[in-house]
Structure formats: C-alpha cells, structure tokens
N, C-alpha and C positions, 0 to 999 in steps of 0.2 A: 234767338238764343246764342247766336255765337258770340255776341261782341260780350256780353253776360258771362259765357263761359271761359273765355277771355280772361275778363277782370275777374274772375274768383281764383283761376293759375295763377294772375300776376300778383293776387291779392296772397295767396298762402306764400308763395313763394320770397315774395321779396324781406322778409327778413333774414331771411337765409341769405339773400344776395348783400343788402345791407351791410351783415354783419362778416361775412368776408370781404366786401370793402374796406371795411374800418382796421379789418387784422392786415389787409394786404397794405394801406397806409402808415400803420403802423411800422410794420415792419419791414417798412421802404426805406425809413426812417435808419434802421441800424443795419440794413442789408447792403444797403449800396457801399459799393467801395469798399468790401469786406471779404474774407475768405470762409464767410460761415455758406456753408453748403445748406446744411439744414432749415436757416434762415432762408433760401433764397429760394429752397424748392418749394416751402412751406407759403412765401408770397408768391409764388409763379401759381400755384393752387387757387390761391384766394383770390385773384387776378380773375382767371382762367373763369370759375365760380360767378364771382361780382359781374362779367359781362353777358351771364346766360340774361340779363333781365335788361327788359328794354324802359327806354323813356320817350315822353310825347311831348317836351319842351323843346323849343330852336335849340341847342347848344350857342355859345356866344359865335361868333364870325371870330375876334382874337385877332380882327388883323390892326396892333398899336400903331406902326411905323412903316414904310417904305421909303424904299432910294430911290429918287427920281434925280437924273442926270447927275448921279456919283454924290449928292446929297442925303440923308437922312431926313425924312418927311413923316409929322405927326400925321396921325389917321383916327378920324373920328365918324362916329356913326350919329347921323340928322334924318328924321324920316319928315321927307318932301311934303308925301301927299298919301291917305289913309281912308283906308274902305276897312266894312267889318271883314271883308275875306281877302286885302295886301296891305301891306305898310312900300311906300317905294321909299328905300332906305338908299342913303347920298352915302357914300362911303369916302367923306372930305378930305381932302389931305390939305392941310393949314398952309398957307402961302404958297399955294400954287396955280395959278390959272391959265390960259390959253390955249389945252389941251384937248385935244378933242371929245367931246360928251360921248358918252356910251350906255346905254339901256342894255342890261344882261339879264333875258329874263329865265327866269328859272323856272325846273319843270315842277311840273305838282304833281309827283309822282311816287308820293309813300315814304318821301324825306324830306328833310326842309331845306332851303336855299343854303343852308351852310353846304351844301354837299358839293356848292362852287367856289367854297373857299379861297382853294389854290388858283382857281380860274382869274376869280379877282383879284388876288392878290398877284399874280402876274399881270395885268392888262393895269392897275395902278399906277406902277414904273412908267407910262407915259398914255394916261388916257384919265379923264374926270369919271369915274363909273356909281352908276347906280343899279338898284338890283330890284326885282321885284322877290319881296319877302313874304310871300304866303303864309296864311294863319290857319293853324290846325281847326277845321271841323266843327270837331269835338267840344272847340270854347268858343265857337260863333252861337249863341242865339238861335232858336229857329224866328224870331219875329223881323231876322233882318232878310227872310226868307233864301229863295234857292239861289242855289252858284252852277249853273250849265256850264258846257262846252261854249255858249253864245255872251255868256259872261266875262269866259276868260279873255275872249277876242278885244270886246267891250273894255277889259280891265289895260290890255295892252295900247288900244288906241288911248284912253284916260290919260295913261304915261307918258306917252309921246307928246300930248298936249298940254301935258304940266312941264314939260323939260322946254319945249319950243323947237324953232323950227333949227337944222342941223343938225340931230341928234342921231345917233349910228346903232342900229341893233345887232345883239348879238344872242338869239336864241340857242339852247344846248339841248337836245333829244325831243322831249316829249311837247316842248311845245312849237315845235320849229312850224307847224301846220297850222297852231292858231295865227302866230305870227306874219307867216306868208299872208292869211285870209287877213288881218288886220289892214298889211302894208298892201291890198288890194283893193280893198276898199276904201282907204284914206286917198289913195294914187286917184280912184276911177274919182272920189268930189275934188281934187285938185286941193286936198287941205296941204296948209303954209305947212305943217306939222309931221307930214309923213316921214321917214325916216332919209335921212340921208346917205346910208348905205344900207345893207342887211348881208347877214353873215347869217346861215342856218349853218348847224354841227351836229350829224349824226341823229338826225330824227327823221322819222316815220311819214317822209311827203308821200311817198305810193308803196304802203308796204307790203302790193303784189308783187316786188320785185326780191327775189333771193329770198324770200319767205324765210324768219327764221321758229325756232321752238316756240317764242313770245306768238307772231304771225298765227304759226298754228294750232297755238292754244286759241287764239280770238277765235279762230272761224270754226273750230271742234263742236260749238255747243252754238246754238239759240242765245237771241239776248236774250229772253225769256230767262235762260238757264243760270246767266251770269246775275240776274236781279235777284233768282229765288233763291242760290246756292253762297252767294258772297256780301250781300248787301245787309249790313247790321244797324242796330242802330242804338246811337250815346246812349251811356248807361243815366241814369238818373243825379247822379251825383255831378256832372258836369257840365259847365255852363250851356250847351250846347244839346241838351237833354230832349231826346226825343227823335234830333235829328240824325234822317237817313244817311251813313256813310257806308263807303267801301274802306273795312280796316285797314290801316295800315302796316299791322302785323300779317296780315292776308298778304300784302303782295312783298314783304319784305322775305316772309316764308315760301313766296313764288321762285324768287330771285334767287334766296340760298340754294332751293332745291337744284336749280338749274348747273350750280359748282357745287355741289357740296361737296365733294371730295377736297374740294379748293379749300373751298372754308373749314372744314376740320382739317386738315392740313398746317392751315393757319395758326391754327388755335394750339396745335400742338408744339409749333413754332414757337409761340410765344414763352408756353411753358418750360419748354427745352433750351431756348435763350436768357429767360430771365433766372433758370435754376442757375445755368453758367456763367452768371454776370453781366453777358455781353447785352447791359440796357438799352442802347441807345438803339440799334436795332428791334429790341422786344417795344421799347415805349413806342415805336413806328408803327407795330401793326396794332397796339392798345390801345393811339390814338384814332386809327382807321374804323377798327371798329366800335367804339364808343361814338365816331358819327357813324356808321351803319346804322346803328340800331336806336338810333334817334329818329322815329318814325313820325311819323303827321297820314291822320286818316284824310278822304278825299271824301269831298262833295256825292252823293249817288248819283246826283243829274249827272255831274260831270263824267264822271267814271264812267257811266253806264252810255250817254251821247261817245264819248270818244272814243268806246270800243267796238260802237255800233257804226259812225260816222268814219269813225278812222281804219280800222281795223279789221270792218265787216265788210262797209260799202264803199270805199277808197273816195269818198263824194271828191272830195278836192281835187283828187286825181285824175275823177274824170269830168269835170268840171261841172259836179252836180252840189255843191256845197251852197246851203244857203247860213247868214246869220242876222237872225234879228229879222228874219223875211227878206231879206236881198241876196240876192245870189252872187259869188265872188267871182270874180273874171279878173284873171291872174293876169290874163294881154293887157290888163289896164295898168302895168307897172310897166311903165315907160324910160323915167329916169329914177331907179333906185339901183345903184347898183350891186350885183350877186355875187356872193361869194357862199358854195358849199363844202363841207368837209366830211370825209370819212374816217371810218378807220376802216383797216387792210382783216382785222380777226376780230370787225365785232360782232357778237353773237345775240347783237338786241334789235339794231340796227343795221342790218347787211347793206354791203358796197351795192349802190344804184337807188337806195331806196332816198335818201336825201337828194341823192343828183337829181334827180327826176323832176327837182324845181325849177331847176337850168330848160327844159321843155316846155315847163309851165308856163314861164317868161319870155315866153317867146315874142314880145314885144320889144326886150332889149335888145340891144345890137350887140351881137359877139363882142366887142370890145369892154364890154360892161357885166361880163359874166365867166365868175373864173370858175375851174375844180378842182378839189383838192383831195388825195387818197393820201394819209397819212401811213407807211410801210409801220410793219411791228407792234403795232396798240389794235387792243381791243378798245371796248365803248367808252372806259372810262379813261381810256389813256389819249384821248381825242381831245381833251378837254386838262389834263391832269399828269401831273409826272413830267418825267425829263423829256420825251421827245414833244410834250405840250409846249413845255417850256422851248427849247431847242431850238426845233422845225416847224410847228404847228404856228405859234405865236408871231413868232417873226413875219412869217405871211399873215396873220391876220392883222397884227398892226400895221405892215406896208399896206393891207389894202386900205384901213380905215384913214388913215391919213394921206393916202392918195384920192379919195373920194374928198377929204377935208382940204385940198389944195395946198397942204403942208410941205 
C-alpha cells in the first residue's frame, strides 16, 4: 500500500502544482527586471507551490559545451553500451582526444546520475568521461528480472570492459563498496580491463567507523523490518508493474528529514529572494531543487542486499563479501592505484569510513595510496561546489594523469 498511497497524493495534487507552474512562468515572463512587487511575490508563491511535487524522469545532464585548454568544446551525449537497468552514457566533447578515459559511476541512491552534474562537468575540462546512468525501476519490466547488490558489481566490471584496458574510476558515495569489490576481482583473474587508477569519494567502505544518523538508522531495525516497513511495489500503470522497489520518495523524505530546518530554510530563501528580484541567486536554489526532487526508485534486491551487506554486516570490511559466489580479497589489488576522499562535516558519510580502503589494500605499496580530508564540505560538497572545484579536483586530476604517465 504505500507506493498506491503515494500515487493517489501525487495523483490529487499535481494539478495544483501544474498549475502554479504555468502562473509562476508566466509571470517570469513580465516580472523579471521589473519593479512590480506584486508580480514577483505572487511568482515566488507559485515557485515555492510548483516544487512541492516530485518527478521520476532523469532531468537532461544540459552539459552543451566545455573549455578544454582555453578552448570552447561541443559536448554531446552517445550511450556506449545498454542494460535494461544502465545506459553507459560517453559525454563526447567533438575533437578532442588523448585524454585520459574516466568511468564515474554514479550512485543509485534515490536520484538519478544528474545529481553528478557538476562533478562531470568539471572533470570534462581535461578527461574523456563516461558515466553510468541508471534507469528508474519503476519502467524496467519485471521479465528482464532482478537487479541485486551482485548485479551492480556485475554492471561495473561490464563497463570497464566496454571502455578497455586504461580506464580510470572514479566512484561518488553509495557505490564506492561495489566498486572496490569489482576492481578486486577483475585484479585477483589479471583481466587487461581492470581499472587503471581508482579514486573512491565519500562512501560507506566500513561504515563501523564514526557511525552516523544514516549508520544508525541501518542497524536500529532487522532487515526483516526494513523489507516489511519500506519495500513497495510499481503501481500498475508503469512499465515496470508489479515490480518490488524501495520508493524513491522514501529515502528522499529520509534525507530531508535529517535537515529539515535546512530545507525549509531554503525554500523560504527562495521566496524572499525572488519577491525581491534578486533572480540569479533564487534561480540557484530553484535549480538544486528541481534536481533534488527528481527521484528514481531502487531495485528491492538491491536496496534491501546493501543495507544488510553494507550497513548491517560491514562483509567487505571484514573481508567476508562474496559476489556471484566468490569471495572478494581486496590484497588482490596489487597495481591499481588509490586514492580516497572525504569531507571534514559530512553527516552521511563520516571521516574514516571511506579511508578504511587505504587498509583494505593493503597489497599496495604506500606509494600508490593517497588520503584526502577535504576542510569545510559536507557530503555533497566533496564532489560539488567551489572547494570541489578548487581543492578537491585539482588533486583528483593530478592523481589520474599521474597513474596515466601524462
């Protein structure tokens, strides 16, 4: 019943939302660059309004162009290679080559790969990147049956082997664990294909360490409690009908909970700036959360495996992870070299809980194993925002093109 009760809210509601969309565009139209007050409180309303309702499409990516070396460079979207549950989208930039490949896989975590927008659209300026773009759920078929924890691993090694050998990973939070377990088992058969560097950021490798609110919601309940309490399933009208998901309004409504004072904060923000004109700032947080609330529901396998595997019994951590029936041994990455990242205030992923890959690997030789605490960001600012851009970046592209002999 939930994911039902769900769709009958989103279902009364959304003409209402609809329809102060259409009043807040309108009168964007004769607001902007005007002194009408009236006009602008009246769109800040309709604004405010139009964003209570959520969407389950990707939002586009929107990245046309980038500068590569003081240039202006077209950017086009090619999808490589296509499963019912990823598209591995080439994000091309038109005459450029010799750059170093890059695999950025994205997490499947209750929104969809745009939420690395800015991630790619930084690392573009001097790297070939591809991304994995997961497909909501909800319009996979059940005949193309389930998507596990052991699938996602499966989908990442897939990638690796479509891009060829040299290619550089760069996992962001929730998948950083399947990743590690991919590039441990590609290391231990000696495939040509394994990754030629790995860069985890801020995910969950032993999240016994600094435990946070996320941490202890996992362990509060029984997996038992999280399959019978959250696990819904497609309403009938979607191509995907029938099939068991964790909503994606579920964990988006987890997330607010955890700021809400932040995000109503926000939202007031936006109103009290766009009453006053000052757009360019209100359009900033209009555009943030219109991808917030672009949600994609998750697999049950998977959801329900990685809260149990990751979350509950730390397997990778203590190096009891099997996938596909082989068990991962991390000492088998010999030459891949490591690079982790934190942030200093994140509250999803605590400082130590990523590093703890740098131990795992204890096959490398120090020389081949950097760490990195980013000062000042929380979780999203690890990946995102100015000190991404700044501080964060700059090391992760010295390492990738130091591992590329560049």
């Amino acid at each position: 019943m939930l994911y039902e009760a769900y769709q009958t809210y989103a279902d009364l509601t959304h003409p209402a939302c609809a329809l102060a969309g259409l009043a807040a565009a309108t009168l964007a139209s004769g607001a902007r660059g005007t002194n009408c007050d009236a006009a602008r409180a009246m769109r800040a309303a309709c604004e405010v309004v139009a964003l209570a309702r959520l969407t389950h499409q990707r939002p586009p990516f929107g990245i046309e162009g980038v500068v590569v070396d003081g240039m202006p460079v077209q950017v086009s979207e090619e999808v490589t290679m296509r499963t019912p549950f990823c598209s591995l989208l080439h994000l091309r930039r038109h005459g450029i080559s010799g750059q170093p490949r890059v695999l950025l896989v994205a997490p499947m975590s209750g929104h969809f790969a745009t939420l690395l927008r800015g991630t790619a659209q930084t690392m573009l300026r001097d790297h070939d990147v591809y991304i994995t773009d997961w497909h909501n759920p909800r319009d996979i078929p059940l005949l193309y049956g389930r998507f596990g924890f052991d699938q996602f691993v499966q989908h990442v090694a897939a990638c690796l082997r479509e891009l060829g050998p040299g290619t550089h990973v760069v996992a962001v939070c929730q998948p950083t664990v399947a990743v590690l377990a991919a590039a441990a088992l590609m290391a231990e058969d000696d495939d040509p294909a394994q990754p030629a560097s790995l860069t985890l950021m801020a995910g969950p490798i032993d999240a016994r360490v600094n435990p946070t609110k996320v941490n202890a919601l996992a362990t509060s309940r029984p997996i038992e409690w999280f399959e019978t309490t959250l696990i819904g399933t497609v309403p009938l009208r979607y191509p995907g009908a029938l099939r068991r998901v964790y909503p994606g309004f579920v964990q988006l409504l987890a997330f607010m909970t955890m700021n809400l004072e932040r995000h109503e904060q926000a939202l007031r923000n936006l109103y009290a700036l766009r009453a006053r004109g000052e757009h360019a700032q209100a359009d900033a947080i209009q555009f943030f959360y219109e991808e917030y609330f672009a949600t994609m529901d998750l697999a049950a396998d998977f959801y329900l495996e990685t809260v149990d595997q990751v979350f509950q019994r730390f397997l990778l951590a203590q190096g009891e992870l099997d996938v596909a029936g082989r068990r991962v041994q991390t000492g088998a990455i010999r030459r891949i070299p490591l690079l982790t990242i934190e942030g200093e205030r994140d509250d999803i992923c605590a400082i130590g809980q990523t590093m703890a890959a740098q131990d795992l690997c204890n096959s490398l030789p120090p020389y081949m194993r950097m760490h990195h605490v980013q000062t000042g960001v929380g979780h999203y600012g690890v990946f995102n925002g100015k000190r991404w851009e700044g501080q964060v970046y700059p090391l992760l592209r010295n390492h990738i093109y130091t591992c590329t002999g560049a």
